[in-house]
C-alpha positions, 0 to 999 in steps of 0.5 A: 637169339636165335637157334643154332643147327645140330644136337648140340642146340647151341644158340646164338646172338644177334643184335646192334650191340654185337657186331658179329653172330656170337654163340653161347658157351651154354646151352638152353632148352625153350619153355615157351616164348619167353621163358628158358631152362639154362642146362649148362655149358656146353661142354659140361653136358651129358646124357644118360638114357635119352636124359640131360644134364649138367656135370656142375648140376649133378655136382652141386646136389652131390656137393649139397649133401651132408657129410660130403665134404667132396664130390665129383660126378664122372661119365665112363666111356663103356657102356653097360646094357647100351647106357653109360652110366655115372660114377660118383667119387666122394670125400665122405667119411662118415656117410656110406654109398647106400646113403649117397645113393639115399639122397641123390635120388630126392635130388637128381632124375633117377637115371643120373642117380650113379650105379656106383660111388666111390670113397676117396681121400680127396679129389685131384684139385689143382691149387686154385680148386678146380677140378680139370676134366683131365685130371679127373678122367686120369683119377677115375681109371686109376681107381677103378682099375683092375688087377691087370690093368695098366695106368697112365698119370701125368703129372708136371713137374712145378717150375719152383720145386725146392729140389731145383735149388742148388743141384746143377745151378743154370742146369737144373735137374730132377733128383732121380731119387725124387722122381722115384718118389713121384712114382711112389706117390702114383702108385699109392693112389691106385688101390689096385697096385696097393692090392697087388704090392703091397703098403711098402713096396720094393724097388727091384730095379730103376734105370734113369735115361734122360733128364727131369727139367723143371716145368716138364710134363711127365706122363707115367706108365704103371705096367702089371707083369702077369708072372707069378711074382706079380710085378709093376714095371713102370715108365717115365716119360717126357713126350716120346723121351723115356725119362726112367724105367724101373720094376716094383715087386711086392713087399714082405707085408704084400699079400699072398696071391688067391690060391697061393697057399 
């Protein structure tokens, strides 16, 4: 084994059973001649304040304790004070953020100890489990947007949807009303919107402009409007096809605007 050239450390193997050098997927720091701590793979890791770590360490100590059902540690791309700082999202219904915080410090270095954690319903898994690093990155902006902020979810549109059967055979088209749902379904999930809207909130206007085929890959957009009536606008897009637009307003049960009364 022999070390690889750059920050990233990287090592590689050499010997009669490989016929070519080959570098390692994970990364090692040496002990000595003989010894080695593995830190993970290559792509999973990070460094907070000279420090490193591992996403699936940090992940496997938050995951360990109890009352997380789930658990994901996420690396923001601001920085505050010139150090990023990790966010921990949690299923944890019966524990609060203080006693996450609580239990991570007798598990991990203090500087991956996160800042903030943040209780949610579930985490973004696909079928089989895994989390992606898309589609975590996608989730954590959306829950931690602000008031004003615009969003951006894929979403892909599964090749099987019962929606499919039967609605133009041999040409199979996405329901526009099902596509507003996915839209719906978007929204919910970003508590800023729910804030802004409203549980229930009212379709103002909605315009479909292409076709939703099945396997589609559709990148939805949810735009603030900053007039007085509060307003999302939204986009529906297959690569650079706007699919559908549209505005959502709030409901009757949405909350007033501060200083609106």
């Amino acid at each position: 084994v022999s070390e690889g050239t750059g920050a990233a450390e990287r090592f590689v193997f050499e010997g009669d059973f490989i016929p070519q050098p080959t570098p390692m997927a994970d990364v090692l720091e040496l002990l000595d001649d003989r010894r080695f701590r593995l830190l993970g793979r290559s792509n999973d890791l990070i460094h907070v304040a000279g420090k490193r770590s591992s996403l699936g360490h940090l992940n496997y100590h938050l995951n360990s304790i109890a009352g997380v059902d789930d658990g994901a540690f996420w690396l923001p791309d601001e920085q505050a004070d010139g150090v990023v700082r990790p966010v921990a999202f949690v299923v944890a219904p019966t524990l609060g953020a203080a006693e996450v915080v609580a239990a991570l410090r007798q598990r991990v270095e203090s500087v991956f100890v996160p800042r903030r954690v943040v209780h949610v319903a579930s985490l973004p898994r696909e079928g089989t489990g895994k989390l992606t690093a898309r589609a975590l990155r996608e989730f954590a902006l959306a829950q931690l947007a602000g008031d004003d902020t615009p969003v951006r979810v894929t979403h892909e549109v599964p090749v099987d949807h019962p929606a499919f059967a039967g609605h133009f055979p041999g040409q199979p088209l996405l329901p526009g009303a099902l596509l507003v749902a996915e839209v719906t379904e978007v929204l919910r999930r970003v508590p800023a919107m729910v804030a802004r809207l409203g549980p229930a909130p009212t379709l103002a206007a909605v315009k479909f402009l292409a076709p939703v085929r099945p396997g589609a890959e559709l990148l939805v957009e949810l735009l603030p409007e900053s007039g007085a009536a509060r307003g999302v606008r939204f986009e529906v897009r297959q690569g650079d096809t706007v699919a559908a637009s549209g505005r959502w307003v709030a409901g009757a049960s949405a909350p007033a605007p501060a200083g609106s009364r």
